[in-house]
C-alpha positions as CSV (number, residue, x, y, z in Angstrom):
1,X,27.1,46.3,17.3
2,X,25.2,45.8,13.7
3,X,21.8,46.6,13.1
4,X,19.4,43.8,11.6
5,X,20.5,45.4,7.8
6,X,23.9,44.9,8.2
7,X,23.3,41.6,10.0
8,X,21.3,40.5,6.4
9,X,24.3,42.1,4.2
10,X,27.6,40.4,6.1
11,X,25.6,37.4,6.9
12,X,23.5,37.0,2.7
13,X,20.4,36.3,5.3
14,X,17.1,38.3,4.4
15,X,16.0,40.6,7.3
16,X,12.5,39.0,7.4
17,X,14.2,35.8,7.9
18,X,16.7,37.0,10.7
19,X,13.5,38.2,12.7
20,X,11.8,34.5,11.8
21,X,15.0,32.9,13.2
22,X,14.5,35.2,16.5
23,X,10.8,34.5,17.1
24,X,11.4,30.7,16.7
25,X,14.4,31.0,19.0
26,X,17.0,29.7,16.5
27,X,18.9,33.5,16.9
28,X,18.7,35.2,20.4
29,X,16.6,38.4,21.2
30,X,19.1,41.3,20.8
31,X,19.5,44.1,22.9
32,X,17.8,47.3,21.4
33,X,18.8,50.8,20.8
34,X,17.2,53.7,22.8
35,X,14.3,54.1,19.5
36,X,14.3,50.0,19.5
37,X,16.4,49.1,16.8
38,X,17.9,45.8,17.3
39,X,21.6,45.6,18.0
40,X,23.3,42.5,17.3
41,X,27.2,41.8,18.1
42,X,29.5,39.4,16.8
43,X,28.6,36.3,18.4
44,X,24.7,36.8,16.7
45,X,26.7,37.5,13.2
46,X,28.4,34.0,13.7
47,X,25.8,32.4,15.0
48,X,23.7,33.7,12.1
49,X,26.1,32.2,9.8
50,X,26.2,28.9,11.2
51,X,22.5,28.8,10.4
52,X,23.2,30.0,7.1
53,X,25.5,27.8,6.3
54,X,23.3,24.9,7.9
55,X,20.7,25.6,5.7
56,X,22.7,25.6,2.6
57,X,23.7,22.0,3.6
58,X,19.9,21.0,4.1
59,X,19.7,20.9,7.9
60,X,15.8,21.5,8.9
61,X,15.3,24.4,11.3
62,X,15.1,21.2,13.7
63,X,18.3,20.1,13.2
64,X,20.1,23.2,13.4
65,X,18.4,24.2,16.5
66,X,20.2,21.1,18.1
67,X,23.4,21.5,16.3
68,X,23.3,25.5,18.0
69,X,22.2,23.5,21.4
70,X,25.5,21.3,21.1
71,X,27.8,24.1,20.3
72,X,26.5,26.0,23.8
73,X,27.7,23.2,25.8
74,X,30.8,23.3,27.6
75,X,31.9,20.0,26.2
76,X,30.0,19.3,23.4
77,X,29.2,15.6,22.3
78,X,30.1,14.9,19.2
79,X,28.8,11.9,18.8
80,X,25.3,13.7,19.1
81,X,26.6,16.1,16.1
82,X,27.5,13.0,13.7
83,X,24.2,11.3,14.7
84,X,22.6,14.9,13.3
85,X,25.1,14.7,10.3
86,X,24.5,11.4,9.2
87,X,20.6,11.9,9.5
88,X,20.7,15.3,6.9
89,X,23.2,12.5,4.9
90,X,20.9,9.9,4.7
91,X,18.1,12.6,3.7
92,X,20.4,14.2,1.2
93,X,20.9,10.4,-0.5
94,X,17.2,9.5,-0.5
95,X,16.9,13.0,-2.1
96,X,19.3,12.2,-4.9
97,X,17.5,8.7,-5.4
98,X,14.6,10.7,-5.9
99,X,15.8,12.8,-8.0
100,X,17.7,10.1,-10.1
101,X,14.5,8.3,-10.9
102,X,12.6,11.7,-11.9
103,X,15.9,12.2,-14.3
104,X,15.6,8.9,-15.9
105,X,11.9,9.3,-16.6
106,X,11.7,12.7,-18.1
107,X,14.6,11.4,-20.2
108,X,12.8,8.8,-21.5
109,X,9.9,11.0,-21.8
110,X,11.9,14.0,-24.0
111,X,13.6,11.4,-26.1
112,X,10.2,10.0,-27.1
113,X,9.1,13.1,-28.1
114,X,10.3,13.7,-31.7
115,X,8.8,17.2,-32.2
116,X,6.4,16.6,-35.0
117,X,3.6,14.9,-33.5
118,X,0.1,15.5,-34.9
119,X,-2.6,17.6,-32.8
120,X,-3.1,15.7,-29.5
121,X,-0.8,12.6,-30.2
122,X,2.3,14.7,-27.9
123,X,4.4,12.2,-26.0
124,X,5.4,14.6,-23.3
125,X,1.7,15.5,-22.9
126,X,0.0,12.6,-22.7
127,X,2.5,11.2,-20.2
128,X,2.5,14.2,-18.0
129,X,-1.2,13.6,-18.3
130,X,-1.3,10.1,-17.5
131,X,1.2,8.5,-14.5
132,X,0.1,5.4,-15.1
133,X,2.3,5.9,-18.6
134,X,5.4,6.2,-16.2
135,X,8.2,3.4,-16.7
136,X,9.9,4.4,-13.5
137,X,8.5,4.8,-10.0
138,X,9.1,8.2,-9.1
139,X,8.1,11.0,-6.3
140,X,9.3,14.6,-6.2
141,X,11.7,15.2,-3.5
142,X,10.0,17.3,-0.7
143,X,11.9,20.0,-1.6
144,X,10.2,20.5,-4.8
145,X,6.7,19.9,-3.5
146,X,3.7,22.9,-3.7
147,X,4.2,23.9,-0.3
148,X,7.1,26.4,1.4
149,X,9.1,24.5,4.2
150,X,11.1,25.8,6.7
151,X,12.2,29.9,7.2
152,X,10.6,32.6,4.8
């Protein structure tokens, strides 16, 4: 049995995150000790590092939660599992466009910057300043927007 501090060290999960993953039932309640410690055994470790691992591949909280669904069946489908995969894949690409078209304009941006402009005559200022100024249509990914998504 581990307790939730040796679940976050074997596992590279942050305690306050193993609790968020129990209260939004993507990890099962454990048993508790006699003073209420949780007590997790090996099949939460795993199951923690599936989720882990999910996330590091991009799945939404979502996503995993039906992945963990499909791996409790008895006979999993797996065409259910590459329907989930090839969603996060599609995301991932869309992502990557994204991001291509944010590279190419902040290239074009730093090399028309030389260095020496003159007070208020800065390239990389005025077209931060002013979208309109943008050569290529570009959003930031989700993933780099203002606001947190997904586990703490």
């Amino acid at each position: 049995m581990f307790s939730i501090g040796q679940m976050s060290r074997q596992s590279g999960v942050k305690v306050p995150t193993i609790r968020y993953y129990e209260q939004i039932g993507l990890l099962p309640a454990p048993d508790r000790s006699a003073g209420n410690q949780r007590r997790y055994d090996q099949a939460a470790l795993q199951q923690l590092r599936f989720i882990r691992h999910a996330r590091q591949l991009g799945f939404h909280l979502d996503a995993i939660a039906g992945l963990i669904e499909l791996q409790s069946l008895p006979d999993p489908s797996c065409h259910d599992a590459r329907r989930i995969a090839r969603a996060q894949l599609s995301e991932v690409r869309g992502r990557i466009a994204r991001l291509q078209a944010l590279e190419t304009e902040l290239d074009r941006i730093a090399e028309g910057c030389h260095g020496d402009c003159g007070p208020g005559d800065c390239v990389v200022l005025a077209s931060v300043a002013d979208h309109a100024s943008c050569v290529t249509a570009h959003d930031a990914p989700p993933d780099l927007g203002d606001s947190p998504r997904g586990a703490p």
